[in-house]
ROVOTI-852000 format. One record per residue (C-alpha): x, y, z; residue number from 1. Coordinates in nm, 4 decimals, always signed. Last residue first. Example, Ala and Ser with C-alpha at 12.3 -4.5 7.8 and 13.67 -1.06 7.14 Angstrom:
ATOM          X          Y          Z   pos
ATOM    +1.3670    -0.1060    +0.7140     2
ATOM    +1.2300    -0.4500    +0.7800     1
//
This chain:
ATOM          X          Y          Z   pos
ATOM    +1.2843    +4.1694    +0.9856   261
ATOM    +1.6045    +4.0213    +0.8314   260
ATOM    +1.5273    +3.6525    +0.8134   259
ATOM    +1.7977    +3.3660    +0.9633   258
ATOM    +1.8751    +2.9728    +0.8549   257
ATOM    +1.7253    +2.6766    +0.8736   256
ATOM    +1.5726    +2.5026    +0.5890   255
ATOM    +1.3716    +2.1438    +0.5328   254
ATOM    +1.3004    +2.0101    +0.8781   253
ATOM    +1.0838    +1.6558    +0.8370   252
ATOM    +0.8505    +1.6302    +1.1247   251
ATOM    +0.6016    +1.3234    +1.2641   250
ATOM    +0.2538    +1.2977    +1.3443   249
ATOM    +0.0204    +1.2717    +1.6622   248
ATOM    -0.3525    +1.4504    +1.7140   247
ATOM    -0.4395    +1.3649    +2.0783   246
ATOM    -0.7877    +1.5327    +2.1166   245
ATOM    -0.9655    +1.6961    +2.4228   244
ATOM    -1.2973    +1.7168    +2.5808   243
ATOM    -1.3121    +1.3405    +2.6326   242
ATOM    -0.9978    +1.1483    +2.4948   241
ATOM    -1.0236    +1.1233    +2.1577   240
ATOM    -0.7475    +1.0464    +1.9748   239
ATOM    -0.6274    +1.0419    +1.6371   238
ATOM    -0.2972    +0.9775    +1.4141   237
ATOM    -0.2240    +1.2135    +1.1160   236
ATOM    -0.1319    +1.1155    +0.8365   235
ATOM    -0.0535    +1.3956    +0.5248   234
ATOM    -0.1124    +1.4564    +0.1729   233
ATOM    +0.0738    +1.6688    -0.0892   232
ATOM    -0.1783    +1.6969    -0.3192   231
ATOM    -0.4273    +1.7137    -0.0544   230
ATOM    -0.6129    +1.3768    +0.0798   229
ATOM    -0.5894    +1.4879    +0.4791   228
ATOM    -0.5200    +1.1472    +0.5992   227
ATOM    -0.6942    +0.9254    +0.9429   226
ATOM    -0.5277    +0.6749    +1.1114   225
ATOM    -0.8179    +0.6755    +1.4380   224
ATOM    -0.9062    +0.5807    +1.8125   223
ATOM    -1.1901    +0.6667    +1.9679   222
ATOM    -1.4689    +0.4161    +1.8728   221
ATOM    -1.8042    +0.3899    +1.7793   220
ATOM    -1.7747    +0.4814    +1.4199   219
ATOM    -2.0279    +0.7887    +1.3958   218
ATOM    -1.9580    +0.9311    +1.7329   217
ATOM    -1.5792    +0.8670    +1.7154   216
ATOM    -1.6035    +0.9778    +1.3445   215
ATOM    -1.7167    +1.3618    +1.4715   214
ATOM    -1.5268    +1.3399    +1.7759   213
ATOM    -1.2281    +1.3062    +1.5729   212
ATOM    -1.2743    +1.5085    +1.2704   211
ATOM    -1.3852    +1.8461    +1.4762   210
ATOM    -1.0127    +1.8341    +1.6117   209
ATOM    -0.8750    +1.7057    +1.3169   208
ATOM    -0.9981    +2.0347    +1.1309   207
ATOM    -0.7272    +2.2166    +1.3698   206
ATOM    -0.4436    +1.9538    +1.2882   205
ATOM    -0.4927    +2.0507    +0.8731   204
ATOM    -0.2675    +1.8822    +0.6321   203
ATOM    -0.2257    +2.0665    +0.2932   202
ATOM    -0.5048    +2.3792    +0.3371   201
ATOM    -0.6703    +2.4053    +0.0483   200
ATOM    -0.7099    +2.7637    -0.0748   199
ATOM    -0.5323    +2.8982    +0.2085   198
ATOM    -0.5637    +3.2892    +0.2553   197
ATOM    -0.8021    +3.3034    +0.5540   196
ATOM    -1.1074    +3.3449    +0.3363   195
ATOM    -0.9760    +3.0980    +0.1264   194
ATOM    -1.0164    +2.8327    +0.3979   193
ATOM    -1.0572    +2.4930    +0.2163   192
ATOM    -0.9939    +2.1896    +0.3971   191
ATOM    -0.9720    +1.7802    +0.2593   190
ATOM    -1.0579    +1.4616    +0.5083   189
ATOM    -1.0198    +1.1147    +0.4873   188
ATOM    -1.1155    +0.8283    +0.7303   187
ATOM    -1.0627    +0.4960    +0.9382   186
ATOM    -0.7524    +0.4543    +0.6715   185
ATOM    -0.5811    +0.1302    +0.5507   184
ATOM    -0.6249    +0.2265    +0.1917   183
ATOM    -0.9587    +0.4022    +0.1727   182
ATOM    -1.1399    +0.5590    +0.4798   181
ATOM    -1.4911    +0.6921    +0.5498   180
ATOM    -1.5580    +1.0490    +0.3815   179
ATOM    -1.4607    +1.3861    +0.5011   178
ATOM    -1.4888    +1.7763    +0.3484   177
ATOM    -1.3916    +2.0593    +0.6251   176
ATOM    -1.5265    +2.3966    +0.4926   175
ATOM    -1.3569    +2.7191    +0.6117   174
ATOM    -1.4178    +3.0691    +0.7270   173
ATOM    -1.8073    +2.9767    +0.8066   172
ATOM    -2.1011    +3.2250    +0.6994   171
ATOM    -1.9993    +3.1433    +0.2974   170
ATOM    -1.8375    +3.3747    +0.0208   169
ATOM    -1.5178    +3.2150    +0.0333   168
ATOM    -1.6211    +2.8564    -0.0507   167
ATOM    -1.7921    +3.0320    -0.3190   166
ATOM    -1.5247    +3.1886    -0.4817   165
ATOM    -1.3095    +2.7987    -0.4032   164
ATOM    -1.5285    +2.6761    -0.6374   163
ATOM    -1.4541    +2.2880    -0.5418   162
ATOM    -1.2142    +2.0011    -0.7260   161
ATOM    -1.2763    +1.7340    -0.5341   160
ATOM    -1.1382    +1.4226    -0.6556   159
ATOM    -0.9740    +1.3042    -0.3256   158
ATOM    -1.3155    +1.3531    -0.1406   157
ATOM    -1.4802    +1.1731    -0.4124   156
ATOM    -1.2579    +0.8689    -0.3850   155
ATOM    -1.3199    +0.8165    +0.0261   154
ATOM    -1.7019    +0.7920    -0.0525   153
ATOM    -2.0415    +0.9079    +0.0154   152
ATOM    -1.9673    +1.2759    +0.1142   151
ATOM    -1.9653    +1.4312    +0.4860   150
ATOM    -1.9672    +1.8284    +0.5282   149
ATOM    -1.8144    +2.0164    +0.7812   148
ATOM    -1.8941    +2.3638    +0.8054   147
ATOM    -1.6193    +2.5601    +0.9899   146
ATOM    -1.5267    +2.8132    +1.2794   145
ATOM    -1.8248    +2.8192    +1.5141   144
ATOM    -1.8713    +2.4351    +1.4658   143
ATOM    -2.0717    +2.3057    +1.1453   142
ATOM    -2.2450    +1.9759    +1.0255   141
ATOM    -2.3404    +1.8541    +0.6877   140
ATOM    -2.4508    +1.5150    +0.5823   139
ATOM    -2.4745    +1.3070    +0.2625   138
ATOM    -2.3560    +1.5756    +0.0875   137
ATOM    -2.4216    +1.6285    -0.2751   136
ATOM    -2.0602    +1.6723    -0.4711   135
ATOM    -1.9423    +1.9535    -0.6864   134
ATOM    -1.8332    +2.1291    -0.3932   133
ATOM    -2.0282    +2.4780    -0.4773   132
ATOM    -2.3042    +2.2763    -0.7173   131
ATOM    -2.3753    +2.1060    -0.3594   130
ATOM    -2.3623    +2.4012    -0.1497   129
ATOM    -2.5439    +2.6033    -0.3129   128
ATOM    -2.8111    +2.7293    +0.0154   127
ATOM    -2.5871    +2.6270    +0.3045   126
ATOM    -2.6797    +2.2405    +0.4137   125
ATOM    -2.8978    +2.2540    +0.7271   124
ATOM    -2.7249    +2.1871    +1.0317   123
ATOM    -2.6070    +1.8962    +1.2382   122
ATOM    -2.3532    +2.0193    +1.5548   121
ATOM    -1.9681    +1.9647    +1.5776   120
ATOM    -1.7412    +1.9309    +1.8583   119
ATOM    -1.4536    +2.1078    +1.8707   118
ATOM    -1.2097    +1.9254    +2.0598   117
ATOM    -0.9304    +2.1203    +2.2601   116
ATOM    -0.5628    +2.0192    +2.1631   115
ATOM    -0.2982    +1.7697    +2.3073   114
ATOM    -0.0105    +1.6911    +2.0703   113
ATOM    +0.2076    +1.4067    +1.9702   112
ATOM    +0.5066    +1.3674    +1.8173   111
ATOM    +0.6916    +1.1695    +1.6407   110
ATOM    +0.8121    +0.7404    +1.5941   109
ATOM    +0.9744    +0.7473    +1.9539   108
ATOM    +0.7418    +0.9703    +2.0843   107
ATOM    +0.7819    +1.3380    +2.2040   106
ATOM    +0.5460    +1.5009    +2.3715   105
ATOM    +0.2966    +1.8505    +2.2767   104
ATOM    +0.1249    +2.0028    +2.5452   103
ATOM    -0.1406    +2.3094    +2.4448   102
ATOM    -0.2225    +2.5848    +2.7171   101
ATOM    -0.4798    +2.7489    +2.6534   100
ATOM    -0.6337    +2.8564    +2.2456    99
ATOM    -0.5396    +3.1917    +2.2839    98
ATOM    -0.2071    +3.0054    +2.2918    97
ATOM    +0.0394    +2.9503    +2.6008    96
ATOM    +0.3033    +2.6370    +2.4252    95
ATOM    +0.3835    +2.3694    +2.6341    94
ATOM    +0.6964    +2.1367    +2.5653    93
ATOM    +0.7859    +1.7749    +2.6478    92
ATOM    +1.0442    +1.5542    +2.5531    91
ATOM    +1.3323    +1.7759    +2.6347    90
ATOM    +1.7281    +1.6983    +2.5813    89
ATOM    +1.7391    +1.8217    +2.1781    88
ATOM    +1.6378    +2.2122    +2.3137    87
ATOM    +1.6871    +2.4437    +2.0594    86
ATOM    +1.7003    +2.2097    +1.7676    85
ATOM    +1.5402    +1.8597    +1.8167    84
ATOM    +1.2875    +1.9731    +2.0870    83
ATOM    +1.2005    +2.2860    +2.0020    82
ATOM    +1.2240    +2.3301    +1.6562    81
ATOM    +0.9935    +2.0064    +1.6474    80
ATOM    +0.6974    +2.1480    +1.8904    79
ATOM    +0.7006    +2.4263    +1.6582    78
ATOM    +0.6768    +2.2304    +1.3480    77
ATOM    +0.3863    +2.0396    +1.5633    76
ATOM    +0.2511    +2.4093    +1.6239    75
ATOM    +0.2692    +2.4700    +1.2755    74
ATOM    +0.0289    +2.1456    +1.1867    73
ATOM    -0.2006    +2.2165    +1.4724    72
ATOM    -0.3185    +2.5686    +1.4520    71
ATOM    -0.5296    +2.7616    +1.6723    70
ATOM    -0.6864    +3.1033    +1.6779    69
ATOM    -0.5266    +3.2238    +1.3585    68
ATOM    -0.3961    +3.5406    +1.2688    67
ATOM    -0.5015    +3.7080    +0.9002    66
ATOM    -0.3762    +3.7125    +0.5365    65
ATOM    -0.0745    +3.5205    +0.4779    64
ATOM    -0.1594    +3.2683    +0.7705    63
ATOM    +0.0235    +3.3733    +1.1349    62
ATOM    +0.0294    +3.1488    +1.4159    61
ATOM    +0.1053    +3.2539    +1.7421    60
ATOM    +0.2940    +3.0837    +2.0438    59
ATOM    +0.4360    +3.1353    +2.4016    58
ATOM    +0.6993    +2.9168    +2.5264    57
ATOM    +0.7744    +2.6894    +2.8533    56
ATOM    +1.0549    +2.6559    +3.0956    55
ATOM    +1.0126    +3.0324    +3.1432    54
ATOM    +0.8218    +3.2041    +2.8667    53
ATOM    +1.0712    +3.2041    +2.5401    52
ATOM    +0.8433    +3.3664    +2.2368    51
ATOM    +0.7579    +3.1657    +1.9313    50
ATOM    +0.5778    +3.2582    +1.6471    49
ATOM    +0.4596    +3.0502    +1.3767    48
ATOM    +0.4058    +3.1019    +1.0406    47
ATOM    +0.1097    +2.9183    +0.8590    46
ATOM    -0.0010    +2.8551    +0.5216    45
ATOM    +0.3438    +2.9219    +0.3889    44
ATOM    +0.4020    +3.2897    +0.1569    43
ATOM    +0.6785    +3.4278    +0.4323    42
ATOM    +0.6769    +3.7386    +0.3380    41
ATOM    +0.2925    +3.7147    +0.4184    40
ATOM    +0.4197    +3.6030    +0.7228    39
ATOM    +0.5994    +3.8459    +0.8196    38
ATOM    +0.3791    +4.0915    +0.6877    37
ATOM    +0.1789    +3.9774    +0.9583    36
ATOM    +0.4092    +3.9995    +1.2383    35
ATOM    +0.5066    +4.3267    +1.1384    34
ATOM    +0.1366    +4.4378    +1.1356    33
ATOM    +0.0613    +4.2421    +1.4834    32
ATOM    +0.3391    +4.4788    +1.6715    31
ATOM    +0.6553    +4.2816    +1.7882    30
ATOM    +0.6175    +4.0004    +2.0026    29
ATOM    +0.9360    +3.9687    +2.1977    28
ATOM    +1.2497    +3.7946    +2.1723    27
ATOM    +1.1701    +3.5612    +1.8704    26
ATOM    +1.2132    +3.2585    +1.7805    25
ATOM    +1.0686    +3.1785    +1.4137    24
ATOM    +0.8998    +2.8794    +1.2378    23
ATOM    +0.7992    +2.8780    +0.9284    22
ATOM    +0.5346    +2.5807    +0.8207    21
ATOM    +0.5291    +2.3035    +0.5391    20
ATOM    +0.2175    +2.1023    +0.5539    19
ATOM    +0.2605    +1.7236    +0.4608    18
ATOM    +0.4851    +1.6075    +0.1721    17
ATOM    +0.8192    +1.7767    +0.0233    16
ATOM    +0.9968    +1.5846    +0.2963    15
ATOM    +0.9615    +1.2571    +0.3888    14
ATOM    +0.6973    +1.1382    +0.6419    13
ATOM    +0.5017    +1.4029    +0.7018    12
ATOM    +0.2603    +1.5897    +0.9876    11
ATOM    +0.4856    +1.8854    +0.9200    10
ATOM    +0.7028    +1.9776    +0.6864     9
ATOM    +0.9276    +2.2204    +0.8714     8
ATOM    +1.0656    +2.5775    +0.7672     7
ATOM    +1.2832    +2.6511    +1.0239     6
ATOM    +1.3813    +3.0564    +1.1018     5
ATOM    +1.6123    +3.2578    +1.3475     4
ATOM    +1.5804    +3.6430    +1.3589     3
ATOM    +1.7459    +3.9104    +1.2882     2
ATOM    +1.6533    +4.2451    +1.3710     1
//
């Protein structure tokens, strides 16, 4: 079968920055061991998969190791494909997730999408979780799917350098690290998720949705320019907006082409 494929930096500026994500169209969703040594194949922290629904699509995001219940940077690459390849006329698409139904426009300077908050509760700090980070919190919160851990300042978030073994061994699949912002910023964030086959995640729409009501309740406001501090780094734009979050960025395409599968 062959299929079409992007590969899209997402949540970037210029390409070789952001989160790089496949894209591919396919006619129906083959069974979840192809689509997962698809993306293994494919080696990117996320694949997406897109199946034609009507007016609308149907989407799934595939790490290297497992599926994924919601993903914002490949579903921005998806939201791309869409509208500047398959369909250059629209400036709306929605995409039927496990997640619901998830809207993503088209702006003049990008894109932006409309995903489910995940609100965050205090909670005692894991048992090593300082000498895992290298850092002492000054708070630490968690949602269902991650811990997310505040640290004093904007530099030691960039300077992290965590035991990602450890990281892997704890009750959460991922750990969200933030600070208050440097250079312009309202904040900065890095993710790990080894036990979903990302190390550190590049830019990471999914921990933006814990981010945003997390700062909006510590900075009194609802609006935020917030970047995910990896090597390759990323801005994302924030919105809160009562149960939901706007998360907006742009889209740099870097190959198109077809895989044999």
């Amino acid at each position: 079968m062959r299929v079409p494929i992007f590969q899209v930096d997402a949540f970037a500026n210029r390409r070789f920055a952001g989160n790089p994500a496949a894209v591919m169209l396919l006619e129906n969703f083959v069974e979840d061991a192809a689509l997962q040594a698809i993306a293994a194949e494919n080696n990117l922290a996320e694949t997406a998969f897109l199946l034609p629904d009507g007016e609308d699509y149907r989407l799934r995001w595939f790490t290297p190791t497992v599926e994924v219940p919601l993903c914002g940077h490949a579903t921005l690459a998806s939201a791309a494909v869409v509208m500047e390849r398959l369909s250059p006329h629209r400036r709306r698409v929605i995409f039927h997730s496990v997640s619901g139904a998830l809207t993503v426009d088209r702006r003049s300077d990008g894109y932006v999408m409309d995903f489910p908050a995940r609100p965050t509760e205090p909670v005692e700090p894991p048992a090593g979780l300082a000498e895992t980070l290298g850092e002492r919190p000054v708070a630490v919160a968690a949602d269902r799917f991650n811990y997310l851990v505040l640290l004093e300042s904007a530099g030691q978030v960039r300077s992290l350098s965590p035991d990602m073994a450890a990281i892997n061994r704890l009750d959460r699949t991922g750990v969200i690290v933030t600070a208050a912002g440097d250079d312009g910023y309202d904040f900065v964030s890095r993710y790990f998720a080894p036990a979903k086959g990302i190390p550190e995640d590049p830019v990471t729409g999914g921990a933006h949705c814990a981010l945003t009501p997390y700062w909006a309740e510590r900075l009194g406001k609802m609006d935020f320019r917030a970047f995910q501090a990896s090597k390759r780094g990323g801005e994302i734009g924030c919105r809160l907006l009562g149960e939901r979050v706007e998360l907006a960025g742009r889209c740099v395409f870097y190959l198109e082409g077809h895989a044999e599968v």
